[in-house]
PDB file of N, CA, C and O in Angstrom:
ATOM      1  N   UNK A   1      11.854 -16.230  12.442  1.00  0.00           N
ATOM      2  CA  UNK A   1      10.522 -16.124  13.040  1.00  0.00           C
ATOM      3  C   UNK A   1       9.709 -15.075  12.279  1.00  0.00           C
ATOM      4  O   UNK A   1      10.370 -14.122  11.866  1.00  0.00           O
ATOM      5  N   UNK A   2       8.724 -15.073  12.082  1.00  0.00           N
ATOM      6  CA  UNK A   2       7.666 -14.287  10.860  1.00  0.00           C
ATOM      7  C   UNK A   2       7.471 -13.162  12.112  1.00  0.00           C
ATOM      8  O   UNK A   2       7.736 -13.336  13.302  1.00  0.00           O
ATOM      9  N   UNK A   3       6.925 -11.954  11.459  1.00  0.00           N
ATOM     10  CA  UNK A   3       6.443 -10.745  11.977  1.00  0.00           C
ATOM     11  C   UNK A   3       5.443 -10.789  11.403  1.00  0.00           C
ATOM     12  O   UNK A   3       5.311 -10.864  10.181  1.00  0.00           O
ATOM     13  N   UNK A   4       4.357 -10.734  12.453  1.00  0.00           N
ATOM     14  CA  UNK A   4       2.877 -10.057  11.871  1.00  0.00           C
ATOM     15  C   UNK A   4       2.354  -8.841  12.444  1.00  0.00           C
ATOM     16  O   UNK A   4       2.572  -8.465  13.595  1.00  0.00           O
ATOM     17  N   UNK A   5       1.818  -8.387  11.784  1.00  0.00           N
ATOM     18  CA  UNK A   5       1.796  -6.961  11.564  1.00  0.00           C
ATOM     19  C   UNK A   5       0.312  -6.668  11.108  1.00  0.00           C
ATOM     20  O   UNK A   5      -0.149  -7.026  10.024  1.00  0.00           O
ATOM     21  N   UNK A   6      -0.374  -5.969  12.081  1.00  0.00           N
ATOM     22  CA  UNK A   6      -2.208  -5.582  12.069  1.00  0.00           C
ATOM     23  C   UNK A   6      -1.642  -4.292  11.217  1.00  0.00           C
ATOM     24  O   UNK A   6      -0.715  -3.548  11.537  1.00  0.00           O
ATOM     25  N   UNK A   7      -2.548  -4.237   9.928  1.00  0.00           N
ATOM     26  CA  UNK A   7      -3.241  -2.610   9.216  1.00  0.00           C
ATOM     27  C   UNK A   7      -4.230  -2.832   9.672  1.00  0.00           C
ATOM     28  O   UNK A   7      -4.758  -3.940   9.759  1.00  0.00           O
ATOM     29  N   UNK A   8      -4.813  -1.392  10.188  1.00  0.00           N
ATOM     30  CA  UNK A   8      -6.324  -1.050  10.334  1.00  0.00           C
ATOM     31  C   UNK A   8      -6.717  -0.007   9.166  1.00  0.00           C
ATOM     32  O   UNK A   8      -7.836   0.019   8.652  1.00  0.00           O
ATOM     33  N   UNK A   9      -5.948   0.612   8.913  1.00  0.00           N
ATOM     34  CA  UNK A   9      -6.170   1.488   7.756  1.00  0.00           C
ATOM     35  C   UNK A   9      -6.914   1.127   6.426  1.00  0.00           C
ATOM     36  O   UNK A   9      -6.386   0.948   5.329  1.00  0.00           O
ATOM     37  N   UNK A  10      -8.423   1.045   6.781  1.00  0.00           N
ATOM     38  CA  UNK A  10      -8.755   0.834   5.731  1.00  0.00           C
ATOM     39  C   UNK A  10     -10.172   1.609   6.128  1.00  0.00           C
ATOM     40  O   UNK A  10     -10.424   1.818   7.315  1.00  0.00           O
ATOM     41  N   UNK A  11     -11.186   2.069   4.959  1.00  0.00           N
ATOM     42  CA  UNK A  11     -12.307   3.180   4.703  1.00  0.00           C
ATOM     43  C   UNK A  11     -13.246   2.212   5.535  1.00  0.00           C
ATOM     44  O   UNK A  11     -13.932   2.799   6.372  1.00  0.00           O
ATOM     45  N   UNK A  12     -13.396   0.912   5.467  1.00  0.00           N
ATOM     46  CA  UNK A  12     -14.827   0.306   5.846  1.00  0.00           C
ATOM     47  C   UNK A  12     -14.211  -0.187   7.766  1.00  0.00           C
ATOM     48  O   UNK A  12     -15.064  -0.452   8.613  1.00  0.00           O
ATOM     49  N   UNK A  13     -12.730  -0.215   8.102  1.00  0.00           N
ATOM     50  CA  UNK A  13     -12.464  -0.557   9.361  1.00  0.00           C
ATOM     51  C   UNK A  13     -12.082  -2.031   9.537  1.00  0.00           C
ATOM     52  O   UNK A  13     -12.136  -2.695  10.572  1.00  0.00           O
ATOM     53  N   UNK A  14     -11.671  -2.419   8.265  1.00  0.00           N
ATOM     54  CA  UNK A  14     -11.620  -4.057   8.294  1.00  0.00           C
ATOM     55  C   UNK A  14     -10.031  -3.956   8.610  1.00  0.00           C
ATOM     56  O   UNK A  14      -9.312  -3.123   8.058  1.00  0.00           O
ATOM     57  N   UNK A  15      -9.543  -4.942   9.605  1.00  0.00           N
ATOM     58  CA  UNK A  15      -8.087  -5.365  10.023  1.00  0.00           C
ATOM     59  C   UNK A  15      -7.720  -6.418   8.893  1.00  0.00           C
ATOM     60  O   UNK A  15      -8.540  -7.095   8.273  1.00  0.00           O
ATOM     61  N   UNK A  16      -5.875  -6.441   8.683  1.00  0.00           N
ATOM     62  CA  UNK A  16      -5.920  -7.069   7.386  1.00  0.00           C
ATOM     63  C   UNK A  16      -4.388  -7.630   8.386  1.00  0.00           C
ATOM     64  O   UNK A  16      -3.657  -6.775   8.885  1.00  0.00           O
ATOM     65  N   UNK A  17      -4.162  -8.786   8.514  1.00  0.00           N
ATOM     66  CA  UNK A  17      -2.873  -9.673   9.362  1.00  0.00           C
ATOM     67  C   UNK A  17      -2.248  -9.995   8.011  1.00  0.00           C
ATOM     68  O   UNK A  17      -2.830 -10.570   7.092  1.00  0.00           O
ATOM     69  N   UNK A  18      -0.973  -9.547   8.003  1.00  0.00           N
ATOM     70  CA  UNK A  18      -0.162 -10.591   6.900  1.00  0.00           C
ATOM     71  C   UNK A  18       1.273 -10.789   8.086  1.00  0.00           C
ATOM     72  O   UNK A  18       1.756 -10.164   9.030  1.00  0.00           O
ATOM     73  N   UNK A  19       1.571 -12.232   7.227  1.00  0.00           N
ATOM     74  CA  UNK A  19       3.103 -12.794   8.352  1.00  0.00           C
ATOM     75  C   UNK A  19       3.905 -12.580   7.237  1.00  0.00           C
ATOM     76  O   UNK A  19       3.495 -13.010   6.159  1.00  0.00           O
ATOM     77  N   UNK A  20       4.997 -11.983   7.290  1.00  0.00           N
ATOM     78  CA  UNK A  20       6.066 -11.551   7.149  1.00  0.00           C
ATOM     79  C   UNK A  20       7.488 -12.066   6.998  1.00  0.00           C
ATOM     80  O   UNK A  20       8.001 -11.727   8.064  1.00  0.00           O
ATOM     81  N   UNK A  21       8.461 -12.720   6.250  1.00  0.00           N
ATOM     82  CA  UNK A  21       9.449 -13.076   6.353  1.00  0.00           C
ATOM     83  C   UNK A  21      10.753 -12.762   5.695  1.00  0.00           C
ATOM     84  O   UNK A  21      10.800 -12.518   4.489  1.00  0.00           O
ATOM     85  N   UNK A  22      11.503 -12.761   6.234  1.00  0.00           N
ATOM     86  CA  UNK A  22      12.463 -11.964   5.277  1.00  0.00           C
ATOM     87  C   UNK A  22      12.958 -12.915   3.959  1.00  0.00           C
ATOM     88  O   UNK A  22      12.951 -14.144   3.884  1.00  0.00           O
ATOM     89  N   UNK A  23      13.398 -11.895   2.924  1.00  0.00           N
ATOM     90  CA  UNK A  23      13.782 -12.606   1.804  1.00  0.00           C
ATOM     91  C   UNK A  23      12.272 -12.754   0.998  1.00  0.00           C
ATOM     92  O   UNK A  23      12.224 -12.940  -0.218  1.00  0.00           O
ATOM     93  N   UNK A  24      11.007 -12.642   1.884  1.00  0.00           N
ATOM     94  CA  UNK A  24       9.508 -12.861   0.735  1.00  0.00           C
ATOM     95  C   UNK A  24       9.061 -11.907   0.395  1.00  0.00           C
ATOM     96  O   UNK A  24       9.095 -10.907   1.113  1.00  0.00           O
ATOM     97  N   UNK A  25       8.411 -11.915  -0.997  1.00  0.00           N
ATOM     98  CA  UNK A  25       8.646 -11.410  -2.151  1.00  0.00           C
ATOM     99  C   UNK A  25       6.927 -10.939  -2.212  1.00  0.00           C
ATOM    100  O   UNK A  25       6.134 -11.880  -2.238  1.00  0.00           O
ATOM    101  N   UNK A  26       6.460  -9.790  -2.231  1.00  0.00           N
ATOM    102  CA  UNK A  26       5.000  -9.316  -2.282  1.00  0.00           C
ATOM    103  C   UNK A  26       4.568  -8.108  -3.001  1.00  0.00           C
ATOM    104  O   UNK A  26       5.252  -7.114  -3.249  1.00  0.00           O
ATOM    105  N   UNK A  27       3.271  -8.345  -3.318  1.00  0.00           N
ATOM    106  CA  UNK A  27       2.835  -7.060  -4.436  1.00  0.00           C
ATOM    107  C   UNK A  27       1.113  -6.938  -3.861  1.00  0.00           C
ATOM    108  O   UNK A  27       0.119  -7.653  -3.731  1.00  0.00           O
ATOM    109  N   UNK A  28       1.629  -5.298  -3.601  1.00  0.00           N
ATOM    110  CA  UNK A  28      -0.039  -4.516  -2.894  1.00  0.00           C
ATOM    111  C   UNK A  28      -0.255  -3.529  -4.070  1.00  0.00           C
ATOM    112  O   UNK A  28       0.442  -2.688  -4.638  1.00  0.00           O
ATOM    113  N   UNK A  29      -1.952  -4.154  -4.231  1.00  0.00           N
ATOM    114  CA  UNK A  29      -2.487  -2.898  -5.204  1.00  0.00           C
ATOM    115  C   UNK A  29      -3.229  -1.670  -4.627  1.00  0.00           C
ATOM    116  O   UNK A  29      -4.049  -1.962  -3.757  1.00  0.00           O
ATOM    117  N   UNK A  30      -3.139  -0.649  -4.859  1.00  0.00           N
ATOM    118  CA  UNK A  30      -4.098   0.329  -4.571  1.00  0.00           C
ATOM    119  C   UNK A  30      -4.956   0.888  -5.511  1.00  0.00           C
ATOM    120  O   UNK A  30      -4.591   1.410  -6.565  1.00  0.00           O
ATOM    121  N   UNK A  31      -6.569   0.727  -4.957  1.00  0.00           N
ATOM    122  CA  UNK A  31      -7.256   1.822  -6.233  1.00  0.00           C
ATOM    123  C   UNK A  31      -7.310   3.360  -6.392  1.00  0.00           C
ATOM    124  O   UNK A  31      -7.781   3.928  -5.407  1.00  0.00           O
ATOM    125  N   UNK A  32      -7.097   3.811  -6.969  1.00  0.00           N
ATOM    126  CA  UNK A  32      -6.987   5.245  -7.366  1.00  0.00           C
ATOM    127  C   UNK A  32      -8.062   5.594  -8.497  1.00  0.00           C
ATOM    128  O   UNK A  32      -8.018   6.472  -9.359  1.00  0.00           O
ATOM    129  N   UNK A  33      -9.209   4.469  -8.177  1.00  0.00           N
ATOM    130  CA  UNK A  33     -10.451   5.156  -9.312  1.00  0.00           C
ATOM    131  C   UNK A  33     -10.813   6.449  -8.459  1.00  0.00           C
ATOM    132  O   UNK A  33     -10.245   6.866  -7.449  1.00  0.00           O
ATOM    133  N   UNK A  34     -12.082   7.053  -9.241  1.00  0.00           N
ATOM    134  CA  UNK A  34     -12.944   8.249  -8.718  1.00  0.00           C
ATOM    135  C   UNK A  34     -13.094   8.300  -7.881  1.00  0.00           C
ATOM    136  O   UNK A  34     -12.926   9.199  -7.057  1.00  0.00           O
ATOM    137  N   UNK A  35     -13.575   7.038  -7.815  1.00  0.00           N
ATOM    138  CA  UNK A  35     -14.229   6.754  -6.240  1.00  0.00           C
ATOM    139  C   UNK A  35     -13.908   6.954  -5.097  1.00  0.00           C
ATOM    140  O   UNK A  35     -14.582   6.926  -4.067  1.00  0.00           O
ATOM    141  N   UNK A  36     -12.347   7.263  -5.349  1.00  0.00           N
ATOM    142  CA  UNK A  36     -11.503   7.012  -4.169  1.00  0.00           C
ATOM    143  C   UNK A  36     -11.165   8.628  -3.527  1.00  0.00           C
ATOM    144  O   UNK A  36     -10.472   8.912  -2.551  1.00  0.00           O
ATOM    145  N   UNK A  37     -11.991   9.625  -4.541  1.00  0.00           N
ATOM    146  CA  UNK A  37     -12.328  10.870  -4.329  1.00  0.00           C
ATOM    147  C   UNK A  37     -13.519  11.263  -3.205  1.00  0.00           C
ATOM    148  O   UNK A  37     -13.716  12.467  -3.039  1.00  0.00           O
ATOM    149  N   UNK A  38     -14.238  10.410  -2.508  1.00  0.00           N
ATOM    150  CA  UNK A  38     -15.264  10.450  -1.644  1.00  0.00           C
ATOM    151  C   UNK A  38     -14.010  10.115   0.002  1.00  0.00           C
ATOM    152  O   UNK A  38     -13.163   9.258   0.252  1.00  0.00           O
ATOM    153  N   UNK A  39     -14.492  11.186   0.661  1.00  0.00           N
ATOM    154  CA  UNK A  39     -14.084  11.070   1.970  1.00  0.00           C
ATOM    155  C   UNK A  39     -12.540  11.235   2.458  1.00  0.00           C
ATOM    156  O   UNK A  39     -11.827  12.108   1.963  1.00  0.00           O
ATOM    157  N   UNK A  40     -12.155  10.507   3.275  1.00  0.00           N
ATOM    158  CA  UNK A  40     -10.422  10.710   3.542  1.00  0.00           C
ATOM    159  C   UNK A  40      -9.792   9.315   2.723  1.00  0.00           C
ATOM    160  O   UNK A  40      -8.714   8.831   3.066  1.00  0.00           O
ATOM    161  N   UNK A  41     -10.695   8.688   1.487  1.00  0.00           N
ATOM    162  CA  UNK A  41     -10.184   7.327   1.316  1.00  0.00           C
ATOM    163  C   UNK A  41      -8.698   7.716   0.789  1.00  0.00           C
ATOM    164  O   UNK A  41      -7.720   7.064   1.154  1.00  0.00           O
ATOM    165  N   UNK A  42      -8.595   8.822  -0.094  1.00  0.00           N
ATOM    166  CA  UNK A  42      -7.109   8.528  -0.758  1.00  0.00           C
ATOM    167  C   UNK A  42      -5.765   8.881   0.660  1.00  0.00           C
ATOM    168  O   UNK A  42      -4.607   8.526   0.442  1.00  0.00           O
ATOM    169  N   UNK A  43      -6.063   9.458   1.774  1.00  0.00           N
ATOM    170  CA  UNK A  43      -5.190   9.621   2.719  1.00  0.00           C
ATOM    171  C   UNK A  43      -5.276   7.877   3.368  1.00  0.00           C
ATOM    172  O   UNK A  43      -4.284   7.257   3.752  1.00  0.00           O
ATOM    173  N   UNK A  44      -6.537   7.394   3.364  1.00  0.00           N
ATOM    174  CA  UNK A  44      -6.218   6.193   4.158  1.00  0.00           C
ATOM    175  C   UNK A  44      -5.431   5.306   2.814  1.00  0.00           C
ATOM    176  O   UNK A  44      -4.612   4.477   3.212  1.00  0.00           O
ATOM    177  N   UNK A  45      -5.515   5.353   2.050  1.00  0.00           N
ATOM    178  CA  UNK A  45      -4.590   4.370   0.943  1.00  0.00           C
ATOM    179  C   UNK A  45      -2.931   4.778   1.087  1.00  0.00           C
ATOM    180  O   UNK A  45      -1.968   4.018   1.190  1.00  0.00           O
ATOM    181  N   UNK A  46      -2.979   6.497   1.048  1.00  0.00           N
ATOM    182  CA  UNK A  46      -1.565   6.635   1.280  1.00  0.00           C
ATOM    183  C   UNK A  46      -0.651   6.138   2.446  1.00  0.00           C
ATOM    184  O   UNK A  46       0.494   5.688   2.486  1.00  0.00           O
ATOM    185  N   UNK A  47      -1.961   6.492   3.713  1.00  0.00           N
ATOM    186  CA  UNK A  47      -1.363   5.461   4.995  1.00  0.00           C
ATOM    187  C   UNK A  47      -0.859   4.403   4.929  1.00  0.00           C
ATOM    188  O   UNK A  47       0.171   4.044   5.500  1.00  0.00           O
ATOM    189  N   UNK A  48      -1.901   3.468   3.846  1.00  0.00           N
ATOM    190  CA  UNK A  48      -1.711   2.151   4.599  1.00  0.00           C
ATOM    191  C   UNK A  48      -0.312   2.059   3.766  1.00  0.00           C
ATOM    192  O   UNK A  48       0.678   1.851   4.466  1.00  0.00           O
ATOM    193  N   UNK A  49      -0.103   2.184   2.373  1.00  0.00           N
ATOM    194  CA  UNK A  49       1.247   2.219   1.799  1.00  0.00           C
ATOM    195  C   UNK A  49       2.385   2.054   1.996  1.00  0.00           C
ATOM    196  O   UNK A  49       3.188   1.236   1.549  1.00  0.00           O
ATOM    197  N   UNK A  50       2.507   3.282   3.056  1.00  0.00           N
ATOM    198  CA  UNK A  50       3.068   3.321   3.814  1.00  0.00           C
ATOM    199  C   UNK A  50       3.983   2.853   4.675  1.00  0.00           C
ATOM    200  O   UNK A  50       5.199   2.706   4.795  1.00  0.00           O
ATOM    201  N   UNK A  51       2.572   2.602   5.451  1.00  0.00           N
ATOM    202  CA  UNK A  51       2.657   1.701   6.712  1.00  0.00           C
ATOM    203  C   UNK A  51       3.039   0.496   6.027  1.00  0.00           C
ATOM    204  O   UNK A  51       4.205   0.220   6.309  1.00  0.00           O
ATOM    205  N   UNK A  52       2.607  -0.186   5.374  1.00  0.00           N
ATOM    206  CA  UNK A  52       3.079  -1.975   4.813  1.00  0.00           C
ATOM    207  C   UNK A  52       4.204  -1.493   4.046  1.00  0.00           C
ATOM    208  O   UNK A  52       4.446  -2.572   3.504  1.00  0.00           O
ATOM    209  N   UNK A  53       4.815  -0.950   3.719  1.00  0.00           N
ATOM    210  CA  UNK A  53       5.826  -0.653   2.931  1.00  0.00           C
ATOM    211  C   UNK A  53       6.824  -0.807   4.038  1.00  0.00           C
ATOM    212  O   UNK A  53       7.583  -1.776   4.069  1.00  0.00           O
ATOM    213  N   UNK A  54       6.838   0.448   5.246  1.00  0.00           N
ATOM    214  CA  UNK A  54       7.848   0.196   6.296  1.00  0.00           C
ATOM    215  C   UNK A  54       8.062  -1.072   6.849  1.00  0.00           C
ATOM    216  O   UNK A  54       9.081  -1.657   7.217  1.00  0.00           O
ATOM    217  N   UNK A  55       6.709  -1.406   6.821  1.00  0.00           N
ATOM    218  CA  UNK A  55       6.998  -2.835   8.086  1.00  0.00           C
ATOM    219  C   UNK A  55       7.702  -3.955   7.176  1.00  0.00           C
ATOM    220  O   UNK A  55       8.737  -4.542   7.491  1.00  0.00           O
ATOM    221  N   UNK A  56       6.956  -4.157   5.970  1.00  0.00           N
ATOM    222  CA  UNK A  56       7.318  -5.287   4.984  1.00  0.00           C
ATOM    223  C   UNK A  56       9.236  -4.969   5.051  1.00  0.00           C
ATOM    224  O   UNK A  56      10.049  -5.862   5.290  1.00  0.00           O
ATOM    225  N   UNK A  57       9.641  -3.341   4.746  1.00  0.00           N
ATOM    226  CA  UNK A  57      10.835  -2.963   4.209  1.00  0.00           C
ATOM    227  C   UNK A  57      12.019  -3.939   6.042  1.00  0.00           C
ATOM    228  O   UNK A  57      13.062  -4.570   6.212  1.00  0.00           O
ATOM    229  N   UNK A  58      11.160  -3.538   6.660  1.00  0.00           N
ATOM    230  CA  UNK A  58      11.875  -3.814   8.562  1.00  0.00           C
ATOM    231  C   UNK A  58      12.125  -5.083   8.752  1.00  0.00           C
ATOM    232  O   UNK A  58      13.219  -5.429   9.197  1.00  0.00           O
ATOM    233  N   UNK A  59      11.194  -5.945   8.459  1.00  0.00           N
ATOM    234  CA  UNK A  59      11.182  -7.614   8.114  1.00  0.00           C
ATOM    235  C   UNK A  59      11.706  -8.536   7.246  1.00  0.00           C
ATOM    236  O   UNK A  59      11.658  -9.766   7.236  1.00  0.00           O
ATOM    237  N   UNK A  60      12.692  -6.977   5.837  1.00  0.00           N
ATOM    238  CA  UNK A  60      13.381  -7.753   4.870  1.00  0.00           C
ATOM    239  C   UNK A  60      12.733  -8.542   4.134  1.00  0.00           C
ATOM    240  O   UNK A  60      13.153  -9.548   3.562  1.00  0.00           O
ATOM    241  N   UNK A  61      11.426  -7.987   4.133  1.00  0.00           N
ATOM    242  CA  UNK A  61      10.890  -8.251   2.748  1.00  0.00           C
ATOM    243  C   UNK A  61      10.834  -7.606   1.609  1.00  0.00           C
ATOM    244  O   UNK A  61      10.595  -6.452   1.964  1.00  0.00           O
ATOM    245  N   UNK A  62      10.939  -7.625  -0.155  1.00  0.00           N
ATOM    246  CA  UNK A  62      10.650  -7.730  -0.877  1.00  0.00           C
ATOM    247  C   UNK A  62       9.697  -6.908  -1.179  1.00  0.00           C
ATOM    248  O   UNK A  62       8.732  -7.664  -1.285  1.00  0.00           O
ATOM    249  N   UNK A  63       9.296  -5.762  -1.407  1.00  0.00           N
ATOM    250  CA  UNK A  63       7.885  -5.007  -1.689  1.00  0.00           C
ATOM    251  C   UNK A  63       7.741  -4.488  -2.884  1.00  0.00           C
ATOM    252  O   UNK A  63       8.555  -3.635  -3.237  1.00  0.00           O
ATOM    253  N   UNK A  64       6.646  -4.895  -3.796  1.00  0.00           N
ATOM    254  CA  UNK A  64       5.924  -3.548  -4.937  1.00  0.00           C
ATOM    255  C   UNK A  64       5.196  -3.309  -4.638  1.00  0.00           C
ATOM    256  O   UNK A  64       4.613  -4.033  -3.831  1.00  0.00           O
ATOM    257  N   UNK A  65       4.591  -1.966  -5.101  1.00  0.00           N
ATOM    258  CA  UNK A  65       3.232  -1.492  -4.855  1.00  0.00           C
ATOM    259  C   UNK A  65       3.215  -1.100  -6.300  1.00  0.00           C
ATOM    260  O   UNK A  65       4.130  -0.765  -7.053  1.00  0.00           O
ATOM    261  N   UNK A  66       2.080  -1.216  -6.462  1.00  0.00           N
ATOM    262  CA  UNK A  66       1.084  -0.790  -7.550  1.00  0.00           C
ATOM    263  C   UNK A  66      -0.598  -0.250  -7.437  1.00  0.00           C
ATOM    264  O   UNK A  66      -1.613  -0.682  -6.892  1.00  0.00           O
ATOM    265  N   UNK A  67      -0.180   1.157  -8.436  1.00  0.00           N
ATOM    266  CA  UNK A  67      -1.716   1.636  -8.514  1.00  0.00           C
ATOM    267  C   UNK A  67      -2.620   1.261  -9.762  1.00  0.00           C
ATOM    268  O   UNK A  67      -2.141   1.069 -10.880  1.00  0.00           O
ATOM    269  N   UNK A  68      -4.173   1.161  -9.428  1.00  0.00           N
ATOM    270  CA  UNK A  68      -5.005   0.976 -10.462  1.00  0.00           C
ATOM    271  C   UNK A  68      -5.966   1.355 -10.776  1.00  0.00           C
ATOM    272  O   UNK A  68      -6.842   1.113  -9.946  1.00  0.00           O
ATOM    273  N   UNK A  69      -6.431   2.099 -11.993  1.00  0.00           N
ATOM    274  CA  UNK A  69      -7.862   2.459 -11.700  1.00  0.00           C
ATOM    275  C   UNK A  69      -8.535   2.186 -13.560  1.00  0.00           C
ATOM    276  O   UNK A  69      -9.570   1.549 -13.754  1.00  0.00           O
ATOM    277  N   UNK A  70      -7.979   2.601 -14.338  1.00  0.00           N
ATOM    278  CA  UNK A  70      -8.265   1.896 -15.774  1.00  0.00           C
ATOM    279  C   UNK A  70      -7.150   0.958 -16.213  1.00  0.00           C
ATOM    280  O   UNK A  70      -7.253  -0.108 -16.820  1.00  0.00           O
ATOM    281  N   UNK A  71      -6.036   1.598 -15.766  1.00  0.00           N
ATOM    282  CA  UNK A  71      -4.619   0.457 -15.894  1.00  0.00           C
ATOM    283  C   UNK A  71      -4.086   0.371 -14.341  1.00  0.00           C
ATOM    284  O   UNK A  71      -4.358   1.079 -13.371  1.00  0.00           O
ATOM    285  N   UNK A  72      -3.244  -0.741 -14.477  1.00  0.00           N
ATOM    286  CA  UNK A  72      -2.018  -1.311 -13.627  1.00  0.00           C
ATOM    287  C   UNK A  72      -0.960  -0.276 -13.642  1.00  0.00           C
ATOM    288  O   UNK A  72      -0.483  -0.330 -14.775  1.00  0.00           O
ATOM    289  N   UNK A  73      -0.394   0.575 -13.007  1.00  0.00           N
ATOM    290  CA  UNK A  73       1.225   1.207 -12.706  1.00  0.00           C
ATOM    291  C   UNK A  73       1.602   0.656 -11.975  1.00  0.00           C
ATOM    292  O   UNK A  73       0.939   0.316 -10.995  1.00  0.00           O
ATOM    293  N   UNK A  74       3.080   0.284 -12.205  1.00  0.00           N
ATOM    294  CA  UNK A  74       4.132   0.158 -11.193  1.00  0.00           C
ATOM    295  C   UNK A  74       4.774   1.063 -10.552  1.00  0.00           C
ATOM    296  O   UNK A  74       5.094   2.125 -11.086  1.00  0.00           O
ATOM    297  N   UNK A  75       5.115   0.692  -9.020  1.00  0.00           N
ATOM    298  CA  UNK A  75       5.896   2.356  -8.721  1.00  0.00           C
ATOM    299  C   UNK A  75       7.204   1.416  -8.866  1.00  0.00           C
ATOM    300  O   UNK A  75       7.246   0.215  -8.601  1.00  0.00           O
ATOM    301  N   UNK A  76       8.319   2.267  -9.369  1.00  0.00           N
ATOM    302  CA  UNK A  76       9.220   1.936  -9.735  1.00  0.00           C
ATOM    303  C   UNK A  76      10.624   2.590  -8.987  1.00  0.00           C
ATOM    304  O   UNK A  76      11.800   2.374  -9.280  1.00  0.00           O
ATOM    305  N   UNK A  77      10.151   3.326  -8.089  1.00  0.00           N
ATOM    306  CA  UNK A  77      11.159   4.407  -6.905  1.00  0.00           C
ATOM    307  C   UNK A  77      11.276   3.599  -6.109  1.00  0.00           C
ATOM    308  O   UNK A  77      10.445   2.703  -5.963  1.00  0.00           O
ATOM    309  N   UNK A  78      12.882   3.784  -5.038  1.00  0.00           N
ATOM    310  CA  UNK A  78      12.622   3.030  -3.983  1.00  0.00           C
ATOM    311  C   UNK A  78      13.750   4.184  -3.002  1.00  0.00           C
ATOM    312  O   UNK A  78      14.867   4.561  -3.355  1.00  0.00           O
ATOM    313  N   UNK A  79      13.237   4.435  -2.108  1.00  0.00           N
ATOM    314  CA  UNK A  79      12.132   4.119  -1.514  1.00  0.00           C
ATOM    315  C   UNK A  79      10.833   5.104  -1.865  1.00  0.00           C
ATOM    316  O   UNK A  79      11.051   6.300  -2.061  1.00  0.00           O
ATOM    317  N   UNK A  80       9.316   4.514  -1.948  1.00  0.00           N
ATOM    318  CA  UNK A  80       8.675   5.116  -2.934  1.00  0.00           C
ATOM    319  C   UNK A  80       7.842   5.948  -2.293  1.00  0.00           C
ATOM    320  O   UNK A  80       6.664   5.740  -2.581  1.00  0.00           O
ATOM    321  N   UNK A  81       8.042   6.886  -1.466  1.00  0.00           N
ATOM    322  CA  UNK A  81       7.188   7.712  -0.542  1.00  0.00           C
ATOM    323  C   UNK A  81       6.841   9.131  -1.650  1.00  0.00           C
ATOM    324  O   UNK A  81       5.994  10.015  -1.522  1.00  0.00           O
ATOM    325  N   UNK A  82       7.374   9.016  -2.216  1.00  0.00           N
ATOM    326  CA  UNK A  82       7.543  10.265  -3.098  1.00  0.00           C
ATOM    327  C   UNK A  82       6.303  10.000  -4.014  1.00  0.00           C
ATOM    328  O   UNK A  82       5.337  10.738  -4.210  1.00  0.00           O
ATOM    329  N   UNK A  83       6.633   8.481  -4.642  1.00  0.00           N
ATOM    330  CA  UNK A  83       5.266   8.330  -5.626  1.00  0.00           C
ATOM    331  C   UNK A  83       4.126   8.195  -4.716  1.00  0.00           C
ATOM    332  O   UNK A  83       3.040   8.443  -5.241  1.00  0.00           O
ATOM    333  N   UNK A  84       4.107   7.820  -3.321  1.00  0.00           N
ATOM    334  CA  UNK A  84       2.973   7.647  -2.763  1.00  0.00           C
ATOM    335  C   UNK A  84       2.301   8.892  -2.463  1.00  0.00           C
ATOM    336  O   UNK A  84       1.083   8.974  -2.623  1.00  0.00           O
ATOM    337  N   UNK A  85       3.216  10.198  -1.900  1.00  0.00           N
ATOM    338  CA  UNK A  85       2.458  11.204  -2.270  1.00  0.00           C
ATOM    339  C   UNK A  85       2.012  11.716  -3.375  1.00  0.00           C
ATOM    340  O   UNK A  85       1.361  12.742  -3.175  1.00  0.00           O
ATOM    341  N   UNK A  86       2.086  11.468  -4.247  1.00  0.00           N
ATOM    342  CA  UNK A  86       1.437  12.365  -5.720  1.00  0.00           C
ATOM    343  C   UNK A  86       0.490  11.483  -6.003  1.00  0.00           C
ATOM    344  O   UNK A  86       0.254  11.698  -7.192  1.00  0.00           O
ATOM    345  N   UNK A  87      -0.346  10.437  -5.570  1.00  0.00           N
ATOM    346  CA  UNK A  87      -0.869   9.413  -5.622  1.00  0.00           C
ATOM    347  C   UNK A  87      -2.571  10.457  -5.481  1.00  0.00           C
ATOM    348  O   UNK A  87      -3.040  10.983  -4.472  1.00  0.00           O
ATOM    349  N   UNK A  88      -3.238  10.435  -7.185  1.00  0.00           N
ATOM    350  CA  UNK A  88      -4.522  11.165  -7.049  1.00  0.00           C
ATOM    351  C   UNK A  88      -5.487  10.190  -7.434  1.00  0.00           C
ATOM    352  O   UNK A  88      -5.130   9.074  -7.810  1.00  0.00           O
ATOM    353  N   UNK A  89      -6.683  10.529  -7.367  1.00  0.00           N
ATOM    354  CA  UNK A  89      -7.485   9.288  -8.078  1.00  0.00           C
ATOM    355  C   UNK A  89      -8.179   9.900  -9.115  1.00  0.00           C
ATOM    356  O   UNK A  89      -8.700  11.013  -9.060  1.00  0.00           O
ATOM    357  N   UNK A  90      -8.168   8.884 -10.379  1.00  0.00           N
ATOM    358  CA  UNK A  90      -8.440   9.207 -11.337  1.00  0.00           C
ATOM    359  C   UNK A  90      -9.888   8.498 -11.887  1.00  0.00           C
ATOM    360  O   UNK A  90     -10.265   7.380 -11.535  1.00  0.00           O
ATOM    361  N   UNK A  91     -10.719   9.518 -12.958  1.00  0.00           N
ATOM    362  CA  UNK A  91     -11.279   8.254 -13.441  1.00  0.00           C
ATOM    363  C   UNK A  91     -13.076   8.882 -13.455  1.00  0.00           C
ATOM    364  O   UNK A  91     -13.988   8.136 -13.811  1.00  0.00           O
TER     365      UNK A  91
END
């Protein structure tokens, strides 16, 4: 049976539903331009990270995350809370 799972964590307040299954296989980007230097955005990116990281990890799914702001990084730690804190925005 799929798990779905509400983020609210996002700068503009938009809800984002993804269904969930174990064994499926997913990749979340985060931006880490300049931009992302205005307001609490880089704490709400680290949240949501996070947060979809645990739930995806609880449901036996499959997770990368990746940051971007002139290039693509992979985080390559698991479990990657560590890269999610050092997570600055560049640019």
């Amino acid at each position: 049976e799929p798990q779905e799972i509400h983020v609210l964590r996002n700068c503009t307040g938009n809800i984002f539903r993804m269904r969930l299954r174990a064994g499926q296989r997913m990749a979340v980007m985060g931006d880490v331009s300049g931009s992302m230097n205005r307001g609490n955005q880089m704490q709400v990116l680290k949240a949501s990270f996070r947060e979809i990281y645990e739930r995806a990890a609880q449901a036996g799914c499959v997770i990368e995350l990746f940051k971007w702001s002139a290039w693509v990084q992979h985080c390559s730690k698991s479990p990657p809370f560590t890269w999610i804190d050092s997570l600055e925005p560049h640019g």
